[in-house]
Each structure stands twice: as C-alpha cells, then as structure tokens.
C-alpha positions as CSV (number, residue, x, y, z in Angstrom):
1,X,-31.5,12.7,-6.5
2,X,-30.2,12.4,-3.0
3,X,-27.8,9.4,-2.0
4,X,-27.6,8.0,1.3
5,X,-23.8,8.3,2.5
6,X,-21.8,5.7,2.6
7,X,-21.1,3.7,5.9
8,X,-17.1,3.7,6.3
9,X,-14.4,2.0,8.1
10,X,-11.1,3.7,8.0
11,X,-8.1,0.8,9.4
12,X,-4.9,2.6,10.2
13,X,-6.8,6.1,11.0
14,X,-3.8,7.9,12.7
15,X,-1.3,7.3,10.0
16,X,-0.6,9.5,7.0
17,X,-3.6,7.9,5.1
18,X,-6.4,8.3,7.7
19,X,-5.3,11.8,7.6
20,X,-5.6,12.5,4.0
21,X,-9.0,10.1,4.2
22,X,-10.8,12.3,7.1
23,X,-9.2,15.5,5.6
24,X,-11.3,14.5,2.5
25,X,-14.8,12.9,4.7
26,X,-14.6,16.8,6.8
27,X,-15.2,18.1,3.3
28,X,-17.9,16.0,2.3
29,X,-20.1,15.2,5.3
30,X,-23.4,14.2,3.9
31,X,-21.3,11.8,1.5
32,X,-19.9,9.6,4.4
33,X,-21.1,8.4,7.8
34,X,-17.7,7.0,9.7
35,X,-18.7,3.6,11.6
36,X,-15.2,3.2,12.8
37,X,-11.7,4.0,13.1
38,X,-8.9,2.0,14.6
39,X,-5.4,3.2,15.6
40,X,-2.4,0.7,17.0
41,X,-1.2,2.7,19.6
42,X,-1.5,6.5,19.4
43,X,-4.1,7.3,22.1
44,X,-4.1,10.8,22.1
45,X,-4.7,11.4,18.2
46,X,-7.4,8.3,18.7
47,X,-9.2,10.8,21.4
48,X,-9.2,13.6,19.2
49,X,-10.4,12.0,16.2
50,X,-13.4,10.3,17.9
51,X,-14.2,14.0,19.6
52,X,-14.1,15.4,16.2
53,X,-15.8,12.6,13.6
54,X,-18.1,10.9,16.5
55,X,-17.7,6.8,15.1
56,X,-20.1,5.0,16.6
57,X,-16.6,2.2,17.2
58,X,-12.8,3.0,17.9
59,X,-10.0,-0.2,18.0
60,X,-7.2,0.5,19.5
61,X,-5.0,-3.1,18.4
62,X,-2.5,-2.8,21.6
63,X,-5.0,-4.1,24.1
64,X,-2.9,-3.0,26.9
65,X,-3.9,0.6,26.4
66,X,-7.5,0.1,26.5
67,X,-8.1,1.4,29.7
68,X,-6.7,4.5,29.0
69,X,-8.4,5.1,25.5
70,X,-11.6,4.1,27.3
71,X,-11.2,6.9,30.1
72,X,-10.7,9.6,27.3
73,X,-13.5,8.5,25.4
74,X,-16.2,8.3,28.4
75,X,-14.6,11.8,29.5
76,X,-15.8,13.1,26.2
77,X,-19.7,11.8,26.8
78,X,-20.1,11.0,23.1
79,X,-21.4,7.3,22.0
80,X,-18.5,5.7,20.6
81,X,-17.8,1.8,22.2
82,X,-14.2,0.9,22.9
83,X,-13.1,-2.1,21.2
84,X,-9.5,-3.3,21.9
85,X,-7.6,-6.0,20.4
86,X,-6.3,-6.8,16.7
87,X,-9.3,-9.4,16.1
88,X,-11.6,-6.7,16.9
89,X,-10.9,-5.0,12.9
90,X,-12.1,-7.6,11.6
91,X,-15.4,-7.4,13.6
92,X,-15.6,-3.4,12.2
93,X,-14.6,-4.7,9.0
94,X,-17.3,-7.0,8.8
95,X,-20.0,-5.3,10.6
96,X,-23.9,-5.6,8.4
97,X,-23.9,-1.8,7.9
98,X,-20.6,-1.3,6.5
99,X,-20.3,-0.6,3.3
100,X,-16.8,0.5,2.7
101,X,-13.3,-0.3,4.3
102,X,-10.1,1.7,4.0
103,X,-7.5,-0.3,4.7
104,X,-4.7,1.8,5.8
105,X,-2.5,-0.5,8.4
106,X,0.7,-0.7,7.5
107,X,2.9,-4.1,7.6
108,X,1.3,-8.1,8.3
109,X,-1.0,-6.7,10.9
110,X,-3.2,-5.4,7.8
111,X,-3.6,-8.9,5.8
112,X,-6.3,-10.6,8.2
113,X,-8.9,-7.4,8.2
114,X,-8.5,-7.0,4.5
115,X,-9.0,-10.5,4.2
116,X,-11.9,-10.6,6.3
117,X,-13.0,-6.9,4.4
118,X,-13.2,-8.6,1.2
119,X,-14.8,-12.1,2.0
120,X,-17.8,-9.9,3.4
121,X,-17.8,-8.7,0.3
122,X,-17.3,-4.8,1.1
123,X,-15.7,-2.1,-0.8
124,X,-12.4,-2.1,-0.2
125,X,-10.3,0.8,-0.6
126,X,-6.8,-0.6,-0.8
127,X,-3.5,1.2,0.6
128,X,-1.9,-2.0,2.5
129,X,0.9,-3.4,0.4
130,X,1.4,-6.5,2.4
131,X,-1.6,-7.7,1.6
132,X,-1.2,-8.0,-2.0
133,X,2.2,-8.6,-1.9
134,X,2.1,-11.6,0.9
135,X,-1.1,-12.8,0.2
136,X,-2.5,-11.8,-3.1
137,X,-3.6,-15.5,-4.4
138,X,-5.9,-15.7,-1.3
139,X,-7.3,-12.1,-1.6
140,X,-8.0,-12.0,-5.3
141,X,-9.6,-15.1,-5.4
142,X,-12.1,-14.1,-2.4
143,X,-12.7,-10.8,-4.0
144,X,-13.8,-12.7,-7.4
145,X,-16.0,-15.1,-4.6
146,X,-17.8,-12.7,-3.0
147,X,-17.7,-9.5,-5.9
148,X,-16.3,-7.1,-3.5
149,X,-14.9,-4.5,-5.1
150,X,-10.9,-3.8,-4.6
151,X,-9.8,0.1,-5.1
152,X,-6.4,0.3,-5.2
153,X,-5.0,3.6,-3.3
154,X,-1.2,3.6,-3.9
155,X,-0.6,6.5,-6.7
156,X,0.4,4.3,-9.1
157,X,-1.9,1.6,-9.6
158,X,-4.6,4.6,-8.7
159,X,-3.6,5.9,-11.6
160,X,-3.5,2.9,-14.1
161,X,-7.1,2.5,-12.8
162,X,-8.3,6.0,-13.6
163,X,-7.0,5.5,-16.9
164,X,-9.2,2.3,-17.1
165,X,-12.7,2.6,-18.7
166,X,-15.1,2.9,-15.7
167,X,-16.8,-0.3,-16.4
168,X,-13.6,-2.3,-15.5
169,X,-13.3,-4.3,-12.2
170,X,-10.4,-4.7,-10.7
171,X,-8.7,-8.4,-10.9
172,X,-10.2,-9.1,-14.3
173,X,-7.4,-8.5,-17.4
174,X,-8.1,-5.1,-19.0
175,X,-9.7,-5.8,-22.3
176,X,-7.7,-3.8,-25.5
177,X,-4.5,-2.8,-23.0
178,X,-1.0,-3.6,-24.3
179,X,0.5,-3.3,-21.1
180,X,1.1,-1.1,-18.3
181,X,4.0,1.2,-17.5
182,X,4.4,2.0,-13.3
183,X,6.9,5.0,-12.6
184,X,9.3,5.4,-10.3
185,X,11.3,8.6,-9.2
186,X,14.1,6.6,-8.9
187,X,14.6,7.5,-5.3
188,X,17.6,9.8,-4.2
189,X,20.4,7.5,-5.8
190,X,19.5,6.8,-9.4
191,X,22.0,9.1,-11.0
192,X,24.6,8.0,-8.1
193,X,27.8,5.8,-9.8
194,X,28.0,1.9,-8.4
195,X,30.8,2.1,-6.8
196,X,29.7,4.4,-4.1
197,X,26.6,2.7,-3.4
198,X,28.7,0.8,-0.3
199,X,28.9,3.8,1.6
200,X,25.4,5.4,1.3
201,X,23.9,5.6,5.2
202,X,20.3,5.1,6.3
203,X,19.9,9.0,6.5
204,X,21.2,9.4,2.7
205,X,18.5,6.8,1.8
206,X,15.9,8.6,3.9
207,X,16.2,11.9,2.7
208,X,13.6,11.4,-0.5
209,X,13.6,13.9,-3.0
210,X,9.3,14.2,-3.8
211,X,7.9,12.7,-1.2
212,X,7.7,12.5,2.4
213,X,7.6,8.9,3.9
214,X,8.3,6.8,6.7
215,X,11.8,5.5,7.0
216,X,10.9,1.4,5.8
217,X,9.6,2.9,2.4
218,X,12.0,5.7,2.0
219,X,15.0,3.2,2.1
220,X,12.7,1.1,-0.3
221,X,12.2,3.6,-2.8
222,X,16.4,4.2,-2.6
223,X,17.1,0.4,-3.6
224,X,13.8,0.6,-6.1
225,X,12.3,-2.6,-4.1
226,X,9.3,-0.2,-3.7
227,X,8.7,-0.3,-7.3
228,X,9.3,-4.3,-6.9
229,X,6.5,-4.6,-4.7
230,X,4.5,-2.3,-6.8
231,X,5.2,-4.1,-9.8
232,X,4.0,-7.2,-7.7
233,X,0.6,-5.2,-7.0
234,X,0.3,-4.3,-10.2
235,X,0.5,-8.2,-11.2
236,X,-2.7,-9.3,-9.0
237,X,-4.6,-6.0,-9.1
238,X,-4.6,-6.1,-13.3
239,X,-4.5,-9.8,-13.8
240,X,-1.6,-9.2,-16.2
241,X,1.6,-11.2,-17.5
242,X,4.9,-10.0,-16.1
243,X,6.3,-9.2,-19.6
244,X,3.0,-6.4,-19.9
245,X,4.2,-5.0,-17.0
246,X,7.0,-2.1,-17.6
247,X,8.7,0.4,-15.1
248,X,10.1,3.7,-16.2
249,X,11.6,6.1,-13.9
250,X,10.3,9.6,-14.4
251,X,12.2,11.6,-11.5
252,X,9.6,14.7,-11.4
253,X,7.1,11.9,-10.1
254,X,4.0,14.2,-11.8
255,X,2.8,11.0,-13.8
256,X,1.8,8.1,-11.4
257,X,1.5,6.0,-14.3
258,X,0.5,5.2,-17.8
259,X,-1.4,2.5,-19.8
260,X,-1.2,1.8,-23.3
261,X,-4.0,0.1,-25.6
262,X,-3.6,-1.6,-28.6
263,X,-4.6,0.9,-31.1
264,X,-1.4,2.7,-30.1
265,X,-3.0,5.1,-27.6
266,X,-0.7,6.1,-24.1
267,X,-3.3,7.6,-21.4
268,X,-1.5,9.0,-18.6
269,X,-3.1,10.4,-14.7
270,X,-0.9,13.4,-13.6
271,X,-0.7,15.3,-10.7
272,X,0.4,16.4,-7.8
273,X,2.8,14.3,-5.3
274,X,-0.4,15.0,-3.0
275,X,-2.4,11.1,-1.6
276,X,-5.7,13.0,-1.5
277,X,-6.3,12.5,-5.2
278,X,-6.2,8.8,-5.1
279,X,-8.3,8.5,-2.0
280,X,-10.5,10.9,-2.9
281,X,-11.3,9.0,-6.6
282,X,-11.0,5.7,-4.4
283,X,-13.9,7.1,-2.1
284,X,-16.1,8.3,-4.9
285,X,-16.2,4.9,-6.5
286,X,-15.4,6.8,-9.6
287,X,-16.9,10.0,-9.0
288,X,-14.5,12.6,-8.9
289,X,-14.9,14.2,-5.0
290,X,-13.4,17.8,-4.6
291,X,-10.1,16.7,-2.5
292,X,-7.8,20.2,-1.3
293,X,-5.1,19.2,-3.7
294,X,-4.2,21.8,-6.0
295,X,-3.9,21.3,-9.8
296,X,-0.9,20.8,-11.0
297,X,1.0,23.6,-13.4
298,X,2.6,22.0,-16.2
299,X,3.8,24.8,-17.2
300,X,5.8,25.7,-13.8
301,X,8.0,22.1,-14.6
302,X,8.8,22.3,-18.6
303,X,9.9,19.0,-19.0
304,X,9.0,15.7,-18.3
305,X,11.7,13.1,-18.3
306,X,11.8,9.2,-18.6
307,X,14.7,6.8,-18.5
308,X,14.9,2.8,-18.4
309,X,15.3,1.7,-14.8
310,X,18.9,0.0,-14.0
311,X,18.1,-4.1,-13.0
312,X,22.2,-4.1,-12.6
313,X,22.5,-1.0,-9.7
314,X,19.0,-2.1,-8.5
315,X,18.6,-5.8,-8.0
316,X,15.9,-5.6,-5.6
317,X,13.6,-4.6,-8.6
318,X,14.5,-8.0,-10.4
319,X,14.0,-9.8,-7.2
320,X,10.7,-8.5,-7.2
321,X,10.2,-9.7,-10.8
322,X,11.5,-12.6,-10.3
323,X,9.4,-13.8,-7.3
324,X,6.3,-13.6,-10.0
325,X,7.9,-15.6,-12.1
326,X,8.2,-18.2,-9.0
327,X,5.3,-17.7,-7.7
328,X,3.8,-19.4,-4.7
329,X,5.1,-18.0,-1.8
330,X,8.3,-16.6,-3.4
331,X,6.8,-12.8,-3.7
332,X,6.1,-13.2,0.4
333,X,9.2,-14.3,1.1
334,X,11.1,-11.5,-0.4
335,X,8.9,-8.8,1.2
336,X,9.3,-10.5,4.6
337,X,13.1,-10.9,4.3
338,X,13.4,-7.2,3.1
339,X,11.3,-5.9,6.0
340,X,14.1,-7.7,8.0
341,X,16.9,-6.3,6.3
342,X,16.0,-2.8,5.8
343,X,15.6,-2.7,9.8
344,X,19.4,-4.2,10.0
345,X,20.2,-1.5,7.7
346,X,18.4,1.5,9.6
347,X,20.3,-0.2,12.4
348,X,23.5,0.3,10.9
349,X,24.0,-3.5,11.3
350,X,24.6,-4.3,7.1
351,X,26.0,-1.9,4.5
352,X,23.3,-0.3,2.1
353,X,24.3,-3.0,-0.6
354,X,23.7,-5.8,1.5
355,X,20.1,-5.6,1.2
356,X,19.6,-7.0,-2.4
357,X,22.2,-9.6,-1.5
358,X,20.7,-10.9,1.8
359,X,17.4,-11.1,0.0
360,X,18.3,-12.9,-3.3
361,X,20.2,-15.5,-0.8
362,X,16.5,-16.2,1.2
363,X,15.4,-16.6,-2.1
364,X,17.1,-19.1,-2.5
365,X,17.3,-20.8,0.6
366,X,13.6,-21.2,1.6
367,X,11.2,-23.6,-0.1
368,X,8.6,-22.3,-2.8
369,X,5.0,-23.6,-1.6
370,X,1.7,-23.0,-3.4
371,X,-0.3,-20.4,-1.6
372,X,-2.9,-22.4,0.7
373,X,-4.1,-20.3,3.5
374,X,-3.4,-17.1,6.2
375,X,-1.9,-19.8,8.6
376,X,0.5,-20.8,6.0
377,X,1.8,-17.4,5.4
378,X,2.0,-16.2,9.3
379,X,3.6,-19.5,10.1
380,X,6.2,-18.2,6.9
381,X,6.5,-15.1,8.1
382,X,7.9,-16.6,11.6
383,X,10.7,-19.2,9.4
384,X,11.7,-16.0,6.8
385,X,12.5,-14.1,9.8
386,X,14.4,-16.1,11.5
387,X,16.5,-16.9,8.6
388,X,16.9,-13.7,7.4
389,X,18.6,-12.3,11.0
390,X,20.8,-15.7,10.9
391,X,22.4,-14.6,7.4
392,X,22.4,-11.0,8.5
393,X,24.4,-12.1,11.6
394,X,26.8,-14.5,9.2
C-alpha cells in the first residue's frame, strides 16, 4: 500500500536542524515533497538548498536581501517563488497543502509561525524552545482547538515521547506515568568546586563536553538553565505537575530521558548524541525512518552514571522551577532576561555567576500577568529587556 508523501515546511532550514531534517528527506524522497524552506539571512546556503531540494517557496526573513536571493534563484531557472519578510512563514506555514511544519527558528522570531502552524491545525514538528517556554499557555491551548499534532524534537522530551504508548497525544497527561525524569550532562562545570565558579570565562562555558552547539545554549547548558527551560517544556508538552517532573544528570548524555509508570516499570530511549534520531521519529509520525545515525555500542561505554542535580551551584535550574510554580508570564520573563544576560556574559560585561543572580532579581522585579495573547508577550519582551540591561549596567 503506497502513501502519498507528505507536504513539508522546514522554518529555520540553514541551521543545524534543517540540516539534520533534509539530510534525513535526501534519504527518503518518495516519503516527503518540501513546499518550503525559509532561512534569516544566509543567502548562499538558501541558493544551494533550493538548487538541490527544488521547494516550490523560499523566505528569506531579512527582507533587505531579497533581491539578491531572488537573482540566484532566477539564475538557477528552477520554479521556486521568492518570498521575503518574517510575516511571509506564516503564509508557508499555513498554506492548504501543507501538511507538516518543522519549526526550527531559533529565538522569539519562531513563536508567531508556530503559532500560526498550529492554529491551522498542521503537524508540527517542534524544535523552537521559545515557543513553549514564552508562550506555551497560548500554543497548547490552540493545539487542543484545532487537534494539531505537536512532535516535540529536542532529545529529551523526544525521548520521553518514544517511550510513550503510540496512542498518546501530546498535551494530554500520560495515563499510568509516575512521573518523568529529563537528563542533563551537567554541562562542562558540574564536578567544578563553588568557589571557582566566579572566574569561569565564556570560552570555558563554551567548550561542551558531548555536544556541539551554538554559544547561547552552550553557556546554558554550563549554568543548567537549559535543563530549566526543558523542564518548562516538559511541563506543557506532558500536561504534568512540577513535583512529577525530576532531572538527573547522567554525564555520558546516551539516555535522553526516562519515564516511569506506576507498576514500577523505568523505560528509557538511548542513543547516540546524534539530532537525526529525534527528527527522523518526529518525521515518521511514529514510524521509525532509517536516519544515518549509527547505533549506539553499549558495550564501548561500560557504565552509565546518574547523580542528583545541585539547585545550590545551579540556581538557574530552580529559577526555572520556580517560574511554573508562578506561572503567568513568570516562565517568559526568565527566558527573556537570560537571553539578555548570557549575551552580557559572552560580552565579558558580568562575571559567569551573575547570570542566576540578575535573573532571580527580574523575577522579582516585573509584574506576574496571566498569559492573554502574542501582543502581550512581544510588548514583555521589549519591558524585560530593557530592565534586564539596566541591572546589568547597575
């Protein structure tokens, strides 16, 4: 029995996810048929990517290098339109014949398409944090609205849904689950004393030992607020309580995470530190797609290891706790104040354990609002900012 392939979207399509997304599409043509791709600014890799995948769209969000995107393109005498402009994703987003979104933009610039993604009700295959993390409220209630299904690509709520029976959508409360358990690799500085955390610099933080990321989540993953916001995930993706959300860091980073069920059973996804695995699952709606990534040998790493994650040396992971406990607009606010500081920190502008501290004080320091709409939470955005650069400056 022959399907027809899906129609796909892939926002974000020259970043590390786009890659690891067409890597997997190249392998599996008659499975997918790519409506569009948008890129920010990166004309060149745009170029190549419609010369090689022929969409029938490309956005390029920075409007002023439409031009030059459109020259290349009408150079190549293939069919794909030009679109410019960051309204324009949610036109391809929305588009009758889509079927499927992957939402790879990174930062505030990804919340309006996977708003717009979901109340079309598409697929939507998940890997902006922002948009759970800002503005979870409004895009797990329009899910529910319109049945779109959410597919969460980050490795560790991936894996908590691959451990989930294949009947379960995401947003409802898992039925017979305990609770679940995200892991964290405990970045570069979780066997590093206290007292030296003062004088770690932004390259220290940067230099991750598993993975290789940008510099925003690589100084994340160092102060553990990574986790925070994952834990935050976690929260609206699985409809669960804080309390039935655990974190354990398991420095070999070969289990993405665990769930346990009441009868007393742990399931577990393992494997390599390699995204194609969740996208690939993610793009197969549950059908397991051959993806290039290797199987991991178990036997090649001996032991597994798993320690209690220290709130004390890592406040930011309390923060992020916290904020659900607050909720409203708490779990934005600390995602947009950290944004700010980890950029005064890469700047060399505020000492490595400054970043917990300036966060817990805009906390504190901006009003807690129930969340009401996008507007709301752009117009937020603009006030965190701002006050978050004034107490970095104090």
């Amino acid at each position: 029995m022959s399907h027809s392939p899906k129609n796909l979207v892939i926002l974000g399509a020259t970043g590390s996810i786009g890659d690891s997304t067409l890597d997997i599409i190249a392998r599996h043509p008659e499975k997918f048929d790519l409506v569009a791709i948008s890129g920010h600014k990166n004309v060149d890799k745009l170029t190549k990517l419609c010369e090689k995948f022929n969409p029938r769209y490309v956005v390029i969000s920075d409007e002023s290098l439409y031009l030059q995107l459109a020259e290349n393109i009408s150079n190549l005498n293939i069919k794909t339109k030009v679109l410019a402009g960051e309204s324009e994703l949610e036109t391809i987003c929305t588009l009758p014949e889509v079927d499927m979104v992957v939402a790879a933009i990174v930062g505030s610039a990804g919340m309006k398409p996977v708003l717009a993604t979901v109340k079309a009700g598409k697929d939507l295959l998940l890997a902006n944090k922002e948009a759970l993390v800002v503005a979870g409220d409004l895009v797990m209630s329009a899910a529910r609205e319109s049945q779109s299904n959410i597919i969460p690509l980050d490795s560790e709520h991936n894996a908590i849904y691959q451990c989930l029976p294949d009947s379960y959508i995401v947003g409802e409360t898992p039925r017979s689950v305990d609770k679940i358990i995200l892991t964290a690799s405990g970045g570069p500085f979780w066997n590093k004393p206290i007292e030296e955390f003062s004088h770690i610099t932004p390259e220290q933080a940067c230099a991750h030992p598993n993975w290789d990321m940008g510099k925003k989540i690589s100084v994340d993953s160092a102060t553990l607020m990574n986790k925070g916001l994952e834990v935050i995930e976690a929260y609206w993706l699985f409809n669960m309580p804080i309390n039935q959300i655990d974190v354990h860091v398991h420095p070999q980073s070969i289990i993405h995470s665990l769930v346990c069920f009441k009868d007393g059973s742990l399931l577990a996804q393992l494997g390599e530190p390699d995204m194609r695995i969740p996208i690939s699952y993610g793009l197969g709606l549950g059908n397991r797609l051959t993806s290039g990534a290797k199987t991991i040998n178990l036997l090649e790493h001996g032991k597994l290891d798993f320690i209690e994650p220290d709130y004390h040396k890592f406040p930011c992971l309390r923060l992020a706790r916290d904020s659900i406990e607050s909720g409203g607009t708490a779990m934005a606010v600390l995602n947009i104040a950290n944004e700010v500081v980890v950029d005064a920190f890469l700047n060399h502008k505020i000492p490595f354990t400054s970043i917990a501290e300036i966060n817990q004080k805009v906390l504190e320091h901006v009003s807690i609002e129930p969340v009401s709409s996008l507007e709301q939470l752009l117009e937020l955005d603009i006030e965190v900012r701002s006050l978050t650069s004034q107490l970095i400056v104090n």
